[in-house]
C-alpha positions as CSV (number, residue, x, y, z in Angstrom):
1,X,99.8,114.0,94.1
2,X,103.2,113.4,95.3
3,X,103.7,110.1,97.3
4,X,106.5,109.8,99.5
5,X,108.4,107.0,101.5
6,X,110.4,110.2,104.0
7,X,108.3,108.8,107.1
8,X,109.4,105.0,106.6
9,X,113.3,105.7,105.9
10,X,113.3,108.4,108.8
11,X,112.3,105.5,110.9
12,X,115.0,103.3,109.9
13,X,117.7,105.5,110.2
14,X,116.5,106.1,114.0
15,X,115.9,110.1,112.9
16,X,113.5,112.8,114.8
17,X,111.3,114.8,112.0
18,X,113.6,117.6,114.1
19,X,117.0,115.7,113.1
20,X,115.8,115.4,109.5
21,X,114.7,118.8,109.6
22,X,118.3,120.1,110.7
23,X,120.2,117.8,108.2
24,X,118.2,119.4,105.3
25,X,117.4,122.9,106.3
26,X,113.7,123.3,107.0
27,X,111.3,123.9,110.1
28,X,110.3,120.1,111.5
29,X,106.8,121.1,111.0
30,X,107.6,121.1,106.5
31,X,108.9,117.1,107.1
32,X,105.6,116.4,109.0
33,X,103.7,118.1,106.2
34,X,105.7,115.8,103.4
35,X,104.8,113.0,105.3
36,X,101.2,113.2,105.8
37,X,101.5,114.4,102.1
38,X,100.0,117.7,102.7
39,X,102.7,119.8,100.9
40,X,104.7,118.6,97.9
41,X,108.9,119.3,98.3
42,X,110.7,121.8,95.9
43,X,113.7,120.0,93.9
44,X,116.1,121.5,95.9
45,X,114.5,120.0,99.1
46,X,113.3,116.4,97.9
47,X,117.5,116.0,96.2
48,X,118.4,117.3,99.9
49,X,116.4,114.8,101.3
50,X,117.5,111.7,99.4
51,X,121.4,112.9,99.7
52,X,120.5,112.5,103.1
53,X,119.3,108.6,103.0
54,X,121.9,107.9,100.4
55,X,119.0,107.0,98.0
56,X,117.8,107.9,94.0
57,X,115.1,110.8,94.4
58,X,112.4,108.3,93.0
59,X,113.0,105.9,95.9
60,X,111.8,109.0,98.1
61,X,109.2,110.1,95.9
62,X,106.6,108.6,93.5
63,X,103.8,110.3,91.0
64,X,102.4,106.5,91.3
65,X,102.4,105.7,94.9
66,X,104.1,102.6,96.5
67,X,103.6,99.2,97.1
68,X,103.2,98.5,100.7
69,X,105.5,97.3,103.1
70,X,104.3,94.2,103.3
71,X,104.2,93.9,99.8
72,X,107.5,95.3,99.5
73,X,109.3,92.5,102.5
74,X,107.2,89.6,100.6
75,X,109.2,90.7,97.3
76,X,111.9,91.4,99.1
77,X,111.6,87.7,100.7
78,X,110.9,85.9,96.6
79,X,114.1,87.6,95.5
80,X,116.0,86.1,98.1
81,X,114.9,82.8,97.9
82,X,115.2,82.9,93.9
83,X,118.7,83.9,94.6
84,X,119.6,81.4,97.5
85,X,118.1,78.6,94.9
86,X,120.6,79.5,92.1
């Protein structure tokens, strides 16, 4: 199974599944599909898709799933404290 992050960075960017659907090509019904997982992207379509967040395909897309998002802030948080304490 694919995993996928599409629903969480379509979010942040303030993005309809209609506007993401437009920017890379495909019905908005296909992004709802990715994101419930429920249909797996060609190359083509998940490289379109990460152009359009300005990320690496595997932040998009994972064979392995992802940590949650509130694993993901706490992390996020540690880094950033390591850092400020340097």
């Amino acid at each position: 199974m694919v995993h996928n992050q599409i629903t969480l960075f379509r979010i942040e960017r303030g993005l309809s599944r209609k506007d993401l659907a437009a920017a890379v090509g495909v019905n908005p019904q296909t992004i709802g599909f990715l994101e419930r997982g429920t249909y797996n992207p060609s190359v083509e379509l998940a490289l379109k898709l990460a152009a359009v967040f300005g990320v690496p395909v595997d932040t998009l897309f994972s064979l392995n799933g992802f940590p949650s998002l509130a694993t993901q802030i706490a992390g996020n948080a540690n880094r950033q404290k390591e850092f400020e304490d340097d």
